[in-house]
C-alpha positions as CSV (number, residue, x, y, z in Angstrom):
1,X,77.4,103.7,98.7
2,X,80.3,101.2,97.7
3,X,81.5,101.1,101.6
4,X,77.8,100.5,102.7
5,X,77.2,97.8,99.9
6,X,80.5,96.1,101.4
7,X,79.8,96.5,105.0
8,X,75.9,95.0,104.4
9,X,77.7,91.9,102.0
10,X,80.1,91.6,105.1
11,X,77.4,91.1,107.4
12,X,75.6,88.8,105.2
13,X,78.6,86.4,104.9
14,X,79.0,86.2,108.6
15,X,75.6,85.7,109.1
16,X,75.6,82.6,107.0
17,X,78.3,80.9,109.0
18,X,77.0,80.9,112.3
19,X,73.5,82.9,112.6
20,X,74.8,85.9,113.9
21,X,75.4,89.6,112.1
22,X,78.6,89.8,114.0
23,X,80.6,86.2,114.9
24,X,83.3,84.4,112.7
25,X,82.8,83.1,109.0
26,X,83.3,79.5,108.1
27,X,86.6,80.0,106.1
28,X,88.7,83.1,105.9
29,X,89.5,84.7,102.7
30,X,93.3,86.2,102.6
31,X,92.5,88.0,99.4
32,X,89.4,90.2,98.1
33,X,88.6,89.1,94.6
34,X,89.3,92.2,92.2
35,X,86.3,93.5,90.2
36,X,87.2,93.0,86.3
37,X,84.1,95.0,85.4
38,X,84.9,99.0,84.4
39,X,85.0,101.4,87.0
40,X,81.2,102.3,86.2
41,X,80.1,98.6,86.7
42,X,78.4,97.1,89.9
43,X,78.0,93.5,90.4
44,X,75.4,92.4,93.0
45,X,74.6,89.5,94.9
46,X,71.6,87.9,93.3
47,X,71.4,84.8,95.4
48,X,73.5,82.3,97.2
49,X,72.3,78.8,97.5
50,X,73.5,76.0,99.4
51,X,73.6,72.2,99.4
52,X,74.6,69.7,101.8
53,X,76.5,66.4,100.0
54,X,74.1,63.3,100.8
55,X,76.2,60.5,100.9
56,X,74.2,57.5,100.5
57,X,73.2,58.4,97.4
58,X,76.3,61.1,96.0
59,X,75.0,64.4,95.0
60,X,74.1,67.2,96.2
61,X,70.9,68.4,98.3
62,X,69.1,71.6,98.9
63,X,69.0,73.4,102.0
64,X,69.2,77.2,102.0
65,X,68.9,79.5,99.2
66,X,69.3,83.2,100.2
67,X,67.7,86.1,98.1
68,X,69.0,89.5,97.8
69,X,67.1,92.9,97.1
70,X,68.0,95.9,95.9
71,X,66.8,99.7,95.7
72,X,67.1,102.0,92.7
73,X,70.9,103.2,94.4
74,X,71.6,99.6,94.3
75,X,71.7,99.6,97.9
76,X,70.4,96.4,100.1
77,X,66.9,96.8,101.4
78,X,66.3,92.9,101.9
79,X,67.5,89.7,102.8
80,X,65.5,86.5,102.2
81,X,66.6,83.4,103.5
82,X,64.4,80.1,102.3
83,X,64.9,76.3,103.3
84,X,64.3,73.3,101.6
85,X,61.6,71.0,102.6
86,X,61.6,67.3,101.9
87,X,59.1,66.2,104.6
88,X,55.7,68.0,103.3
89,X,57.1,68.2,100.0
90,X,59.6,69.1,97.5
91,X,59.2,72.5,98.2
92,X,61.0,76.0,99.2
93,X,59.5,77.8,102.3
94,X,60.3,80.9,103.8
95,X,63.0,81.0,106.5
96,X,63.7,84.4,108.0
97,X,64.6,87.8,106.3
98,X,65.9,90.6,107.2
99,X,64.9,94.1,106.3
100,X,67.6,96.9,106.0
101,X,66.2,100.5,107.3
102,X,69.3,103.5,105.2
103,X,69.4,107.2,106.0
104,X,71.9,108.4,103.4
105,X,73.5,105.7,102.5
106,X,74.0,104.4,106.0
107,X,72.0,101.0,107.5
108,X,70.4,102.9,110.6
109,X,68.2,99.4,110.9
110,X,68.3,95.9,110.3
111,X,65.2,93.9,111.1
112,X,65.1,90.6,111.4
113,X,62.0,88.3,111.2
114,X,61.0,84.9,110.9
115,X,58.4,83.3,109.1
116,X,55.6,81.2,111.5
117,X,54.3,78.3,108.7
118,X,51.1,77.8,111.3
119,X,50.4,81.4,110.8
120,X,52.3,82.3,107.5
121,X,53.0,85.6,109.3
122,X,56.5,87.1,109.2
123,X,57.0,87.1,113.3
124,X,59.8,90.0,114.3
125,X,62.6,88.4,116.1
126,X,65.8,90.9,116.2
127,X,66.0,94.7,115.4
128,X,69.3,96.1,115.2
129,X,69.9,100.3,115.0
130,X,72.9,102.0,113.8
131,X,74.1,105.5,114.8
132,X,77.1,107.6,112.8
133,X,79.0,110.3,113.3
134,X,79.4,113.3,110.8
135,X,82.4,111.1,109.0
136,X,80.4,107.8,108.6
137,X,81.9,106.0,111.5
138,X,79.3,103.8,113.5
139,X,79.1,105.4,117.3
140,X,76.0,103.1,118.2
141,X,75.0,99.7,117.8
142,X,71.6,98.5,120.1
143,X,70.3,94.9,120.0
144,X,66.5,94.6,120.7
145,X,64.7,91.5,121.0
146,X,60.6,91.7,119.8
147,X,58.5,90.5,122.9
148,X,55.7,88.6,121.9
149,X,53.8,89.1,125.3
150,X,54.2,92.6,125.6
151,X,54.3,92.9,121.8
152,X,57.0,95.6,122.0
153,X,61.0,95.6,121.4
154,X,63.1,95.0,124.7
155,X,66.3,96.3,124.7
156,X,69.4,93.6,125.4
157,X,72.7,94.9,124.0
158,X,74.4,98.2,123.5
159,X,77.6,99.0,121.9
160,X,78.9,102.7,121.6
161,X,81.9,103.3,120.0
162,X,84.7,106.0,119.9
163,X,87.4,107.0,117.5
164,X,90.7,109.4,116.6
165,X,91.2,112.0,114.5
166,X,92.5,109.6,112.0
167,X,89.3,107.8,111.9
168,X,90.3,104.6,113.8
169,X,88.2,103.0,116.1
170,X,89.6,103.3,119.5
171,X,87.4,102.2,122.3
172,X,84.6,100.1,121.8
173,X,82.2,99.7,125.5
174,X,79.5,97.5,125.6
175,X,76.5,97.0,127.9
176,X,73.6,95.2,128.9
177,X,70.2,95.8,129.7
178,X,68.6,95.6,133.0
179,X,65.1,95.3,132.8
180,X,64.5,95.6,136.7
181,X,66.4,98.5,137.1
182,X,65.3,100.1,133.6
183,X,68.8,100.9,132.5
184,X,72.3,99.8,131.2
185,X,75.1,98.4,133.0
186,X,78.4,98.5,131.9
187,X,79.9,94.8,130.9
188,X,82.8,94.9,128.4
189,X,85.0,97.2,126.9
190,X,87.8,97.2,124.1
191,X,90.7,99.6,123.8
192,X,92.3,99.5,120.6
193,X,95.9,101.0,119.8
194,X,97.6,101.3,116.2
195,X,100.9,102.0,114.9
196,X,101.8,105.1,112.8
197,X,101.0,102.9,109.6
198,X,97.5,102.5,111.1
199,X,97.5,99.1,111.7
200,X,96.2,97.6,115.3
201,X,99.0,96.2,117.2
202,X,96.9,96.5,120.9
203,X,93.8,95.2,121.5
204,X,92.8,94.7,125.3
205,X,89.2,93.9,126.5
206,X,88.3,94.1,129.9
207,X,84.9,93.6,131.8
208,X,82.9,95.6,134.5
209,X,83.4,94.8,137.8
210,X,80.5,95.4,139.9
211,X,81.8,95.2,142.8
212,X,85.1,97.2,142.5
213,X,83.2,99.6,140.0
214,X,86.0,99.4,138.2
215,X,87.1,97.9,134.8
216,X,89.1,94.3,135.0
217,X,91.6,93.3,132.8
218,X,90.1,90.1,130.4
219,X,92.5,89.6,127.3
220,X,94.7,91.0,125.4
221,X,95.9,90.4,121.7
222,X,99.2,91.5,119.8
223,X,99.3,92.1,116.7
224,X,102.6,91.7,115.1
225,X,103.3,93.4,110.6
226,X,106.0,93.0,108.3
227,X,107.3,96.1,106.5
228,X,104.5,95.1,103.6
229,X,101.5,95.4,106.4
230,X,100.8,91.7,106.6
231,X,99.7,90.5,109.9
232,X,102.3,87.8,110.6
233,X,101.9,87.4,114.5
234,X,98.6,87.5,116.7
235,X,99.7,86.8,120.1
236,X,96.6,86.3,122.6
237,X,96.9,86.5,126.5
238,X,94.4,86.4,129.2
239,X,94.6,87.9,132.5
240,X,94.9,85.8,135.7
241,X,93.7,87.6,138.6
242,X,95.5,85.2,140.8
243,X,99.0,85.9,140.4
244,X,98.3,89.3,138.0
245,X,99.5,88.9,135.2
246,X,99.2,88.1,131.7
247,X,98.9,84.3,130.6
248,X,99.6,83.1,127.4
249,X,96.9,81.4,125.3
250,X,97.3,80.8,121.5
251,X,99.2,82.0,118.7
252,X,98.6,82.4,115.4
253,X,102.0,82.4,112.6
254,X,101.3,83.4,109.3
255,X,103.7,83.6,106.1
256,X,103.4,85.0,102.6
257,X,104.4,84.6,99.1
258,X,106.2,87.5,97.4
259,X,103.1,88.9,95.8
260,X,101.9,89.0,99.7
261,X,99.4,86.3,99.2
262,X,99.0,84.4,103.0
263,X,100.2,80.8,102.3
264,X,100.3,79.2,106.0
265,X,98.6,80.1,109.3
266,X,100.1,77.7,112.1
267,X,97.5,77.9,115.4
268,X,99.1,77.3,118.3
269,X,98.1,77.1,122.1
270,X,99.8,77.4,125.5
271,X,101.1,74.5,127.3
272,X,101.8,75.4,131.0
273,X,103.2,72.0,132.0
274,X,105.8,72.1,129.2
275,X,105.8,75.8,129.3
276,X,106.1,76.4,125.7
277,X,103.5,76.6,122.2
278,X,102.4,73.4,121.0
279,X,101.1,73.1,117.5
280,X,97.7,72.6,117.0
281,X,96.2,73.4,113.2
282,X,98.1,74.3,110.4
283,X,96.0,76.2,107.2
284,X,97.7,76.3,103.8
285,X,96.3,78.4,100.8
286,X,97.0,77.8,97.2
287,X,96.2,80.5,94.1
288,X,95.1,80.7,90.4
289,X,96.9,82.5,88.1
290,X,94.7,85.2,88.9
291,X,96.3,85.2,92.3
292,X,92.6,84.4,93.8
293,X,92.2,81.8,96.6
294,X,91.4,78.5,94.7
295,X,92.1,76.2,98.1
296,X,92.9,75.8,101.9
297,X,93.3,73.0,103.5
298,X,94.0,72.8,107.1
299,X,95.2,70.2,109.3
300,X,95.1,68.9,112.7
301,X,98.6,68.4,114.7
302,X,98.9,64.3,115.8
303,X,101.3,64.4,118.6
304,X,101.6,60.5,119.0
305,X,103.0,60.2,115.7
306,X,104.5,64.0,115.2
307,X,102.4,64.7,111.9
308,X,100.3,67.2,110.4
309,X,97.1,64.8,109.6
310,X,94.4,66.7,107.4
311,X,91.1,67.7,108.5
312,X,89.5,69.9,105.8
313,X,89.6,71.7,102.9
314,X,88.0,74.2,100.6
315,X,87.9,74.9,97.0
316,X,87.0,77.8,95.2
317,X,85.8,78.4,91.7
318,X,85.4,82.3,90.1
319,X,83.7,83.4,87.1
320,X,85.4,85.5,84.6
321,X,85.4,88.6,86.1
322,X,86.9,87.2,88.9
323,X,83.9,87.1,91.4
324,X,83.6,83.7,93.8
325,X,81.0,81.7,92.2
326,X,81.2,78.5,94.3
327,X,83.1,77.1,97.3
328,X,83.2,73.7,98.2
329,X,84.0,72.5,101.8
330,X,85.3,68.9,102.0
331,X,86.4,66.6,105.2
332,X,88.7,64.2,105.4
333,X,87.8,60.4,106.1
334,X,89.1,57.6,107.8
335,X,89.3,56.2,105.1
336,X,92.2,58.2,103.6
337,X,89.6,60.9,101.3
338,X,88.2,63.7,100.5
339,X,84.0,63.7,101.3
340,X,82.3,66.5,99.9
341,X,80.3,68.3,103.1
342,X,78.9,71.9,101.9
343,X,78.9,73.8,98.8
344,X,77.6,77.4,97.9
345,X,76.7,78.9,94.9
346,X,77.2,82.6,93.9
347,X,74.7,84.7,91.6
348,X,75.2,88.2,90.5
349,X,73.9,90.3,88.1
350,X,75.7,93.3,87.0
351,X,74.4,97.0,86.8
352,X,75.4,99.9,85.0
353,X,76.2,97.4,81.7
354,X,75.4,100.3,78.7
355,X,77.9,99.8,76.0
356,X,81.1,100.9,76.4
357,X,81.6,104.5,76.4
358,X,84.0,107.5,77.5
359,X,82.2,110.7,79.1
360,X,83.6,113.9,76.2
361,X,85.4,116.6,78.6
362,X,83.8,119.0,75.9
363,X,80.3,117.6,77.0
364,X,78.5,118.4,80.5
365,X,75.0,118.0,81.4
366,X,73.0,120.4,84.1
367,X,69.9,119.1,85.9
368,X,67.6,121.9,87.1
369,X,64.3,121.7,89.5
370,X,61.9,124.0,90.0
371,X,59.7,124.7,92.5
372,X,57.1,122.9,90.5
373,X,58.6,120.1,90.7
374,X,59.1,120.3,87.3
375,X,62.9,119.3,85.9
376,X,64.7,119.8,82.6
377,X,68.2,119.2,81.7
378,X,70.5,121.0,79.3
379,X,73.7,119.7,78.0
380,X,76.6,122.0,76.4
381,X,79.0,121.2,74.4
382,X,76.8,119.8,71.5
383,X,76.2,121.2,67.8
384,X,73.4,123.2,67.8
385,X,71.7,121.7,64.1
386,X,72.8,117.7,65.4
387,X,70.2,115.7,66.3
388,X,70.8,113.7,70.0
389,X,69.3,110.9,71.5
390,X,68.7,111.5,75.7
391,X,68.4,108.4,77.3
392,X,68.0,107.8,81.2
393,X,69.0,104.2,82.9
394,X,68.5,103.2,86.6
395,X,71.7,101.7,87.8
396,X,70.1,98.2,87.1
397,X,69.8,99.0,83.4
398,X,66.7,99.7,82.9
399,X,65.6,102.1,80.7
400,X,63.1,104.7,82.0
401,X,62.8,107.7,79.9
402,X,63.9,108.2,76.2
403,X,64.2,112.2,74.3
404,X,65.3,113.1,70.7
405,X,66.6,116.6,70.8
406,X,68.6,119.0,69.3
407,X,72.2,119.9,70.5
408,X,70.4,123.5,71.6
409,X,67.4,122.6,73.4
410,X,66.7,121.7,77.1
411,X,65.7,118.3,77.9
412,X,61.8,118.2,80.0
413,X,59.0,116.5,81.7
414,X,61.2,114.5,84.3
415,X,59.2,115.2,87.3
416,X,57.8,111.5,86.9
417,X,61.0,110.1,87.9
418,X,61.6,109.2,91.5
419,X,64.1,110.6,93.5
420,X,67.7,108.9,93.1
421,X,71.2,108.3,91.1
422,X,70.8,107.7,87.4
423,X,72.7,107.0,84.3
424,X,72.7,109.7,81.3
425,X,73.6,109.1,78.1
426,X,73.7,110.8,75.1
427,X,73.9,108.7,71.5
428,X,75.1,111.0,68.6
429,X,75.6,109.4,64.9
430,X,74.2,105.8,66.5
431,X,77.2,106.2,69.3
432,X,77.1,106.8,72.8
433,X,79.0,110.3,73.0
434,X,79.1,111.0,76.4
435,X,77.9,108.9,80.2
436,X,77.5,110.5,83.7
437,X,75.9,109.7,86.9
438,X,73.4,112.2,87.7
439,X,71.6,112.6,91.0
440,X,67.4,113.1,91.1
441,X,66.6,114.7,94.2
């Protein structure tokens, strides 16, 4: 569930940068901010709103606000993206939404719809479906498009993938759908190759030629580690069918700090008249104490006067636990400043917050179901003449179902609760004595 809620988050993020599931996002984070909740604790995305900085007047201004839904395994189900509205009115209207589709914990569907305000209809726009092998590891990915004419989904994209023993993701072959010829041609493939740390070092794409009916070399990207596993060369080439061979095309340097935090990323390019890399951006990160990303700033290359000039920057502010709660993105002026261009704001809400508690090795609960559907629950390990409190939480906190028993008798009547992952707990002298997850089927 974890590696799902991440993947979905992922996907979310990159969405938000440029309107697609699966481009670039606007600033990359060198560091993954560590959870300071307990191990039993999930945070979730509540909501992520954004402004735009309105400079004639100096504050801040609406314009998105996404909205983030949750099932009772705290998995995604929906994404709601809203817009702010200042020609009709103040007001917040639907945007788009997407609508995830899981089969055991894995996304099998993502639908994506917009919202006609003529109609106030949610109008389907993308579907995307999922396929995964008996380890988890996506084989399929197929873009449809909704056709509004035909009223039916049209296929466009298709991506099947294919991987080792050790799990890595080794070929990648996409293809595109031919509507007159009712099938899918071949377009682009990606071979990937890895080290024995299990780290890409080889990644060469290469395109469908129709005519050869064979596959074409496109580009290819070196990846270069230290001993510590930090990417500190990617080396890009494309292929020149001309003379054969492989032509540079940009490099990216990176360097780190002892505690392997990235500090600099120099971008450079390929200059065939002087035949060697020419600067072109250089990105510098700073950290808290925390050792969380608090600020980049990245600047452009001025070869008339041979200095780095700035460009951009972004700032980054935590909350306690050390989850991202904002990020600010600022450009540089003419006039020699900082002007404030975006900034998001982070929302969570936490689940699984009971009091603090350590489940008793003595103590171990058994769920049984019978073909009645009826359920009961016994726990051992108690005194038989204490008195117990059973209490059952979804994994947002809720409370659902509260029993006073005796250390020797079963637990009943749960057949009312729906099928999914719960939190037990059983209170002994006004203290929780023991905590597990237990699984309703």
């Amino acid at each position: 569930m974890t590696s799902q809620r991440s993947y979905l988050l992922s996907l979310i993020l990159i969405f938000l940068a440029v309107g697609h599931l699966n481009a670039l996002t606007e600033a990359f984070h060198p560091r993954t901010a560590p959870s300071r909740y307990p191990a039993d604790t999930i945070k979730l995305l509540d909501s992520l709103h954004s402004y735009f900085w309105r400079t004639n007047i100096g504050y801040w201004v609406n314009q998105d606000l996404d909205l983030f839904s949750y099932d009772h395994n705290t998995d995604m189900i929906r994404w709601n993206r809203k817009h702010w509205d200042e020609s009709y009115g103040y007001i917040w209207y639907d945007d788009f939404r997407v609508l995830y589709t899981l089969e055991g914990g894995q996304p099998v569907e993502e639908l994506k719809q917009n919202y006609d305000l003529q109609t106030s209809q949610w109008i389907n726009y993308t579907l995307f479906s999922y396929a995964f092998d008996g380890q988890g590891n996506k084989t399929e990915w197929k873009w449809q498009r909704w056709s509004a004419e035909k009223e039916e989904w049209i296929n466009f994209r298709l991506n099947n993938y294919l991987y080792d023993v050790q799990g890595h993701q080794i070929l990648s072959v996409s293809s595109i759908w031919d509507a007159a010829g009712n099938e899918w041609l071949l377009s682009q493939q990606t071979e990937i190759s890895y080290d024995v740390c299990g780290a890409d070092t080889l990644i060469l794409t290469s395109y469908w030629s129709t005519s050869d009916s064979a596959w074409t070399p496109l580009g290819l990207r070196r990846n270069i580690y230290d001993q510590a596993g930090n990417r500190v060369r990617e080396h890009m080439q494309y292929w020149d069918a001309g003379s054969s061979s492989w032509i540079n095309s940009s490099n990216n340097i990176s360097l780190y700090d002892e505690h392997d935090n990235l500090l600099q990323t120099t971008y450079q390019h390929w200059d065939e008249g002087l035949n060697g890399w020419v600067d072109r951006n250089l990105t510098e990160y700073s950290y808290n104490v925390q050792d969380l990303l608090s600020l980049y700033v990245t600047s452009m290359w001025d070869p008339s006067d041979s200095v780095w000039q700035p460009a951009s920057r972004g700032l980054y502010a935590y909350d306690r636990e050390g989850d991202e709660s904002d990020f600010i993105l600022q450009v540089w002026s003419q006039n020699g400043e900082w002007i404030n261009q975006s900034h998001k704001r982070y929302v969570y809400y936490k689940v699984l917050s009971l009091q603090e508690s350590y489940p008793s090795s003595e103590i171990s609960c058994i769920l049984t179901t019978y073909p009645t559907g009826h359920q009961c629950v016994r726990c051992c390990g108690l005194k038989n003449s204490q008195s117990y409190i059973l209490n059952v939480y979804t994994l947002t906190g809720s409370l659902i179902l509260t029993r006073a028993f005796n250390g020797d008798q079963a637990v009943s009547s749960w057949g009312h609760i729906p099928p999914g992952i719960y939190i037990l707990t059983i209170t002994g002298n006004d203290q929780i004595i023991h905590r597990e997850k237990m699984l309703i089927p």
